[in-house]
C-alpha positions as CSV (number, residue, x, y, z in Angstrom):
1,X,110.1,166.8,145.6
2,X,113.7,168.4,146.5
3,X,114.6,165.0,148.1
4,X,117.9,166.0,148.7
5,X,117.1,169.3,150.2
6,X,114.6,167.7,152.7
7,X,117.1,164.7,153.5
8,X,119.6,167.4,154.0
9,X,117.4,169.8,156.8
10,X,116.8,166.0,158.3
11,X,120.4,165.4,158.9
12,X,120.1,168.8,160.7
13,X,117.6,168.0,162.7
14,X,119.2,164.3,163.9
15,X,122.6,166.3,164.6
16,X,124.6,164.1,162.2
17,X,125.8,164.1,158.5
18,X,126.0,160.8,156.6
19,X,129.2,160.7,154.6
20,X,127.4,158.3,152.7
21,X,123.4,159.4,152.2
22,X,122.8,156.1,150.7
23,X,122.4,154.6,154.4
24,X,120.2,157.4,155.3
25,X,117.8,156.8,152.3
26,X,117.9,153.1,152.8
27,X,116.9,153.7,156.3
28,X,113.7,156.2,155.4
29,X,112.1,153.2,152.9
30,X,109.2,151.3,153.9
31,X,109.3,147.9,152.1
32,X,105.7,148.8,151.0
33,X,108.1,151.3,148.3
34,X,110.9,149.0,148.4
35,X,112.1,146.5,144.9
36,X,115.2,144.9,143.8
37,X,116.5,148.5,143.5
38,X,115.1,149.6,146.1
39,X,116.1,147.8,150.0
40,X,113.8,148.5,152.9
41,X,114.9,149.2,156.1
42,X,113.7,146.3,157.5
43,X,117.5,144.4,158.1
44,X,118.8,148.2,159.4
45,X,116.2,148.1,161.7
46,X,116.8,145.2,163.2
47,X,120.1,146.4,163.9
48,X,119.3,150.1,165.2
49,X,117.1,147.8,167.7
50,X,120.1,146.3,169.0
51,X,122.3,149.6,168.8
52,X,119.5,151.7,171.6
53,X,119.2,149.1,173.8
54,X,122.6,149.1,174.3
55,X,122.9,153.0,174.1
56,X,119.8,153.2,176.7
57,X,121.1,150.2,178.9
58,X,124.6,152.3,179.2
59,X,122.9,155.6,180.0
60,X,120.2,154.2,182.6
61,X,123.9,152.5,184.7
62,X,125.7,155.4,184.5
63,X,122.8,157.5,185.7
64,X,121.6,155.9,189.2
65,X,124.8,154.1,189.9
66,X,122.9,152.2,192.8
67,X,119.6,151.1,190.9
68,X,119.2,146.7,190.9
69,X,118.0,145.2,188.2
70,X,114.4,145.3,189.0
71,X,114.5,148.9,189.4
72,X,116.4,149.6,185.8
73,X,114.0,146.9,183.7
74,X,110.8,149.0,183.6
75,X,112.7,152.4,182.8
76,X,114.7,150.8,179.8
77,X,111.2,148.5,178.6
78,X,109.7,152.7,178.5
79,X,113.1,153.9,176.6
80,X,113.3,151.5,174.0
81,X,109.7,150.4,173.0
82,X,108.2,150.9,169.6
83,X,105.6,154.1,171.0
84,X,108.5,156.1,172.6
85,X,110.9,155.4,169.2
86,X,107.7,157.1,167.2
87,X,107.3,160.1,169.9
88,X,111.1,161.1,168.9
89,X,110.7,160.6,165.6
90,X,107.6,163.0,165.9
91,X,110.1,165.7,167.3
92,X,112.4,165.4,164.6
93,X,109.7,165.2,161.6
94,X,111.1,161.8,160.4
95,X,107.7,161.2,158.6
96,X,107.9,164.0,156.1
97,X,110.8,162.0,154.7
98,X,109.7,158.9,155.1
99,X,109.8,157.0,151.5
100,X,106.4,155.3,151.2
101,X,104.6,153.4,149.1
102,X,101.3,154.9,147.6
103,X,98.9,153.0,149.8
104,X,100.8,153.4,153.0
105,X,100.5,157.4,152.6
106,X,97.0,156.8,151.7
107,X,96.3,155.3,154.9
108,X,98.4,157.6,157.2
109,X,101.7,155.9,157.0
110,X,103.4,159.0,158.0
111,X,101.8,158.5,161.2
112,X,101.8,155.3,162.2
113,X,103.4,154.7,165.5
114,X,104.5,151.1,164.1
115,X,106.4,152.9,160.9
116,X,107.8,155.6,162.5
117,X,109.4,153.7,165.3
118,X,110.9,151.0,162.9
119,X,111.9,154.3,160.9
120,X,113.5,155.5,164.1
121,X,115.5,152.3,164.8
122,X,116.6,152.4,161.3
123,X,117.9,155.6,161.0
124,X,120.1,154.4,164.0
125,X,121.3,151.5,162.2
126,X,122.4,153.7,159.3
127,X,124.5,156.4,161.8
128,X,125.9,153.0,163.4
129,X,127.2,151.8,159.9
130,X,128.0,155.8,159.0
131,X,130.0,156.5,161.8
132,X,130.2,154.0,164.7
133,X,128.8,153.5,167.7
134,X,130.2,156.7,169.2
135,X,128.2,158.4,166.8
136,X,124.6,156.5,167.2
137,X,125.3,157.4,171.1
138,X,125.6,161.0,170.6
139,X,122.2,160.8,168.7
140,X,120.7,158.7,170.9
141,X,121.5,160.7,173.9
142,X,120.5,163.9,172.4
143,X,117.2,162.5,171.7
144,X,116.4,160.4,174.3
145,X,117.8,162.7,176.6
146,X,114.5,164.7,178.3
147,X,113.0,161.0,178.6
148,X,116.2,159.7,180.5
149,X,115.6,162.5,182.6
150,X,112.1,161.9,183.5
151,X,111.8,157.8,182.8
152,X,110.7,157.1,186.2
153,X,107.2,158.8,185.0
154,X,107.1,156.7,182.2
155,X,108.1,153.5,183.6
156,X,104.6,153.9,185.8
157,X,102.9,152.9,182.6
158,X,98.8,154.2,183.1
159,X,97.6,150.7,183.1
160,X,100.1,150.2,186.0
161,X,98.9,153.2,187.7
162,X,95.1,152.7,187.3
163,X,95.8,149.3,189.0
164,X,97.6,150.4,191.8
165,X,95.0,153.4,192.1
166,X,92.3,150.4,192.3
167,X,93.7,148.1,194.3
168,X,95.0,150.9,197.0
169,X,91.0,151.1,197.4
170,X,90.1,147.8,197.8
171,X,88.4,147.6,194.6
172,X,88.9,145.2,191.8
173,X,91.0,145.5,189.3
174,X,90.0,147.3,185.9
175,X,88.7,145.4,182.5
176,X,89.3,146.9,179.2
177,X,86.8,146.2,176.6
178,X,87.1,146.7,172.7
179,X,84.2,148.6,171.8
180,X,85.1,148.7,167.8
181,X,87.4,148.2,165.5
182,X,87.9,150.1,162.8
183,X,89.9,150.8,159.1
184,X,91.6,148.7,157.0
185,X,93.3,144.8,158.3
186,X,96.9,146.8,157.5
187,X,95.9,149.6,159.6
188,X,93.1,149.2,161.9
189,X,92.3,151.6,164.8
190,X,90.8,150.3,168.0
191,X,88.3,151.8,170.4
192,X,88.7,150.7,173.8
193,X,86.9,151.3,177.4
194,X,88.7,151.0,180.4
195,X,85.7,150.2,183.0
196,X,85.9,149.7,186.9
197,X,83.5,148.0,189.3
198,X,82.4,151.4,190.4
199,X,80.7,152.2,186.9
200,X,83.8,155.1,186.3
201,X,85.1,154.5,182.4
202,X,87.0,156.1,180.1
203,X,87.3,155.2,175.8
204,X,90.3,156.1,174.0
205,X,91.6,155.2,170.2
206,X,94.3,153.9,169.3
207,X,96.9,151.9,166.2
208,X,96.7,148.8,168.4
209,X,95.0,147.5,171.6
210,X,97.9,148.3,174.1
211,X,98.1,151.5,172.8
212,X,94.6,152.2,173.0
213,X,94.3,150.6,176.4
214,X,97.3,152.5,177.5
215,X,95.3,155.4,176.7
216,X,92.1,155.2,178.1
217,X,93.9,154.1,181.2
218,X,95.5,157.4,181.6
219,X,92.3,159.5,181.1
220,X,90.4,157.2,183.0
221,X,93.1,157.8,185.8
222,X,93.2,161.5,185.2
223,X,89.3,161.8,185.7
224,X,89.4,159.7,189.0
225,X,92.8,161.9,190.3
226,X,90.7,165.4,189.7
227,X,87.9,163.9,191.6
228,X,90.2,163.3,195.1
């Protein structure tokens, strides 16, 4: 593997060039690869954490000028969680250079929401410690930037939306069953129905229950809003 090649087109596709690459790999290794030798980017996620919330907290006040608290809470809770860290490191192919270890890409490491998104916060870390906090906002902003745009969607979370669908109808509220559970205890994938009083449900998958209940949520609402 032409690691340096690959880490190299990745720095292309963030929009930033490490002057030292050592942070970038650091950042790309999973602790299920990592030794005395080798750190994991567990400690640089931890930071990257810290660096978007503040990067996404700046960018929500400077775009509605007039939003209260209560109003800017839900859009950064969308921003910043672990699912919408995966999605952009999905558009940037962080998980073809992800350094795993051999049972991690056995199981679909490259994948995983939970990987990619501490990944993503990594990578963050190691522009933070590269070039500042300047240069971790540019980033940032260039990524995040479509979902800034359009956060008040994704603030309405589905579960949220089924709910208020529900209750707008007098009915009562939906229940979400697991159905099965599947894979390995390190990586399990969970079936789950969302079911309402009226008999209408919808089963989705998912890496973990919210996500799987997030999901059926939102076909189970997209059935119901086709049949209005």
């Amino acid at each position: 593997m032409k690691q340096s090649r690959e880490l190299s087109d990745f720095q292309d596709r963030i929009g930033y060039s490490f002057s030292d690459p050592g942070l970038l790999r650091r950042a790309l290794t999973h602790n299920s690869l990592a030794s005395d030798t080798r750190p994991n980017n567990q400690r640089l996620e931890f930071l990257g954490d810290r660096v978007l919330n503040l990067a996404i907290a700046e960018a929500l006040l400077a775009q509605d000028q007039s939003a209260d608290e209560g109003t800017l809470a839900p859009r950064y809770n969308a921003l910043v969680r672990k699912e919408t860290c995966a999605d952009v490191a999905r558009t940037m192919d962080l998980g073809a250079v992800l350094r795993l270890g051999r049972g991690e890409q056995n199981t679909g490491g490259r994948r995983k929401n939970a990987i990619l998104g501490d990944a993503m916060e990594a990578v963050l870390a190691a522009i933070y410690l590269d070039g500042g906090l300047d240069a971790a906002r540019k980033v940032i902003l260039q990524h995040w930037g479509d979902k800034l745009i359009n956060v008040e969607a994704q603030a309405r979370d589905a579960k949220t939306a089924l709910q208020e669908w529900v209750q707008a109808r007098g009915e009562p509220p939906p229940r979400y069953v697991e159905i099965a559970r599947d894979g390995p205890d390190h990586a399990p994938r969970f079936t789950i129905a969302a079911r309402l009083a009226s008999g209408a449900e919808a089963h989705a998958e998912g890496g973990s229950k919210r996500e799987a209940e997030q999901a059926a949520a939102n076909l189970l609402l997209k059935c119901l809003e086709k049949q209005t």
